[in-house]
N, C-alpha and C positions, 0 to 999 in steps of 0.2 A: 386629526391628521391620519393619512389611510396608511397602512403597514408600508404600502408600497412607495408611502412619498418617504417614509420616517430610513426604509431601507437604503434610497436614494442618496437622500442628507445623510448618513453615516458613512455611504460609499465615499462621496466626494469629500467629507471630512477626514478619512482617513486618508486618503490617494493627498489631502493636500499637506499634510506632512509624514507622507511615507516614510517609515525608519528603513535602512539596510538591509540588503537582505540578509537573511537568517544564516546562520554556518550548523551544519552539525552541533558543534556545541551549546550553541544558544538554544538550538532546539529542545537537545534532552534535559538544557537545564530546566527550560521553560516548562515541559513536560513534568520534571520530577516537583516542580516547587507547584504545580497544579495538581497533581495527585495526591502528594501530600498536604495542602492546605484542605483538598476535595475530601479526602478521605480518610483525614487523619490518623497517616500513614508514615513513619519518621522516614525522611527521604536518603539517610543513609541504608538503609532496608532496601529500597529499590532497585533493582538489577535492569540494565537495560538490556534487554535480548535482542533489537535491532532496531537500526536509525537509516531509515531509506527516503531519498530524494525523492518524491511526487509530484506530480502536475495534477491536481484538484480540477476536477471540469467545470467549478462556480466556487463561489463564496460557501458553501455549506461543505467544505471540504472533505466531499465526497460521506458526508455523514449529515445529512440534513432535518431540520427538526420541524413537526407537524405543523401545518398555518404560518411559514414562514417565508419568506421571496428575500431569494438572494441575487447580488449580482452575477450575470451570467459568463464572466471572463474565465478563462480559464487560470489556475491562482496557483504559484509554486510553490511547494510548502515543504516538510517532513511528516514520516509517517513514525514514531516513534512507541515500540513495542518495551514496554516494561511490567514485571514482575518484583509481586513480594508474597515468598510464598507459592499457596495455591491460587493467586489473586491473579489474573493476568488484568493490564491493561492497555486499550487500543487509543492513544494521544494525539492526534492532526494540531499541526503548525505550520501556521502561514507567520508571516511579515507582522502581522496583525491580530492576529486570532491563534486562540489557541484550547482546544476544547477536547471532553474525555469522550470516544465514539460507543456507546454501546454495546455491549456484545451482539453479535448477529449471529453470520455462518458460521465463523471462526468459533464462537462458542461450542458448537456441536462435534468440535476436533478434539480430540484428544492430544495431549501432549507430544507425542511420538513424531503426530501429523503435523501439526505447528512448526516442531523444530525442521521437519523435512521441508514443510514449503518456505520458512526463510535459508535452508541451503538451496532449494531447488532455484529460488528466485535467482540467489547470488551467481549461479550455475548460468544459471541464463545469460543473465549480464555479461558473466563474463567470456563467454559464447560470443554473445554476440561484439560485444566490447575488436575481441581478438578478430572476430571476422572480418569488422570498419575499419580495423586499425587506430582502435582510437583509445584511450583510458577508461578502464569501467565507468569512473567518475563521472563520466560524461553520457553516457548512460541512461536514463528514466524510468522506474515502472509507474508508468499510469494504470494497473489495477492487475489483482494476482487474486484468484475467484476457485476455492473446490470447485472439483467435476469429478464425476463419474462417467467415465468414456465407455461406450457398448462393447470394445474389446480392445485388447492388449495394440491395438494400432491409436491408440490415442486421439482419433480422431482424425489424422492424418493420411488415410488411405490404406492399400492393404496390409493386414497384421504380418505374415507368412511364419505366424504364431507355432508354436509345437500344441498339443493338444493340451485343452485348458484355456488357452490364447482366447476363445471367443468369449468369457465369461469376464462379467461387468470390473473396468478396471479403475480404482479410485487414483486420483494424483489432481495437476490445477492448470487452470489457464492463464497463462502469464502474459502481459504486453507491453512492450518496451518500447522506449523512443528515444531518435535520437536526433537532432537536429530536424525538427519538425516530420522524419519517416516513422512510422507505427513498426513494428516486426511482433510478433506471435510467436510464441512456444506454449508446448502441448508437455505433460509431463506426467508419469505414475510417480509411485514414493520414492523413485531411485532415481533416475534423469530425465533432463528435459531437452527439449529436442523443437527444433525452429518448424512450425507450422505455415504453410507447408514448405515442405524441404528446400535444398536447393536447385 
């Protein structure tokens, strides 16, 4: 049987008794009883440091693993950030899956940077959130990426920088959605700012 018949057949076995969708909570539980059985870690130990709504672009929810074929729908899930310790962990939850992501960019952050981009994210949201007139809740980040921007305008046009302004500036690319519209913000370690403006 070929990867791609076998990925098939567990797609439409799972779609034919889809559970609920997931809440917040089901999430992080799902997350912490995975961590802890994964890493034999006591799950009272575990700190959740954030539980963010995502839209996954496929079945590998947004973490995909070598020699694999997922399905191609786009999958809503939780992105759930937890800690024990110096340990961090990166947890994706869909409906159906629920898996540990590997460290990648986020690994090369430093702590300081980590906690800036889940406030910077929330900043965003709720930016944008207040602009639609709508509840952050409602809200999405489909994917919040380090950058290094060439200078203090983030990428967004000109700096009108004081001196120092043109020298390479860190912060991340965030993108939001909301009711099927994408929106962009650009941001260093302090705020974030809708790309491009209004």
């Amino acid at each position: 049987m070929t990867p791609l018949l076998v990925v098939s057949l567990a797609v439409a076995a799972s779609a034919a008794a889809a559970p609920p969708e997931t809440t917040r909570e089901q999430a992080i539980e799902r997350a912490r009883r995975l961590v802890g059985e994964g890493k034999g870690i006591d799950e009272a130990a575990l700190t959740v440091v954030a539980a963010v709504a995502v839209r996954f672009p496929d079945g590998g929810l947004g973490c995909p693993e070598k020699d694999r074929v997922y399905s191609p729908e786009v999958t809503p899930g939780w992105r759930v950030a937890l800690r024990a310790g110096p340990q961090a962990f990166d947890v994706r939850v869909s409906r159906d899956r629920a898996l540990v992501c590997p460290p990648r960019t986020t690994a090369k952050l430093r702590p300081e940077e980590v906690r800036a981009g889940l406030r910077l994210q929330r900043q965003a949201r709720e930016h944008l959130a207040a602009a639609l007139g709508v509840d952050p809740a409602a809200v999405r980040v489909r994917f919040m990426k380090p950058t290094t921007w060439p200078d203090a305008g983030l990428g967004c046009g000109p700096t009108g920088a004081a001196p120092g302004g043109e020298s390479p500036t860190p912060g991340f690319r965030i993108e939001l959605e909301h009711e099927g519209r994408t929106f962009s913000y650009h941001s260093d370690l302090e705020k974030a700012v809708p790309c491009p403006g209004p």
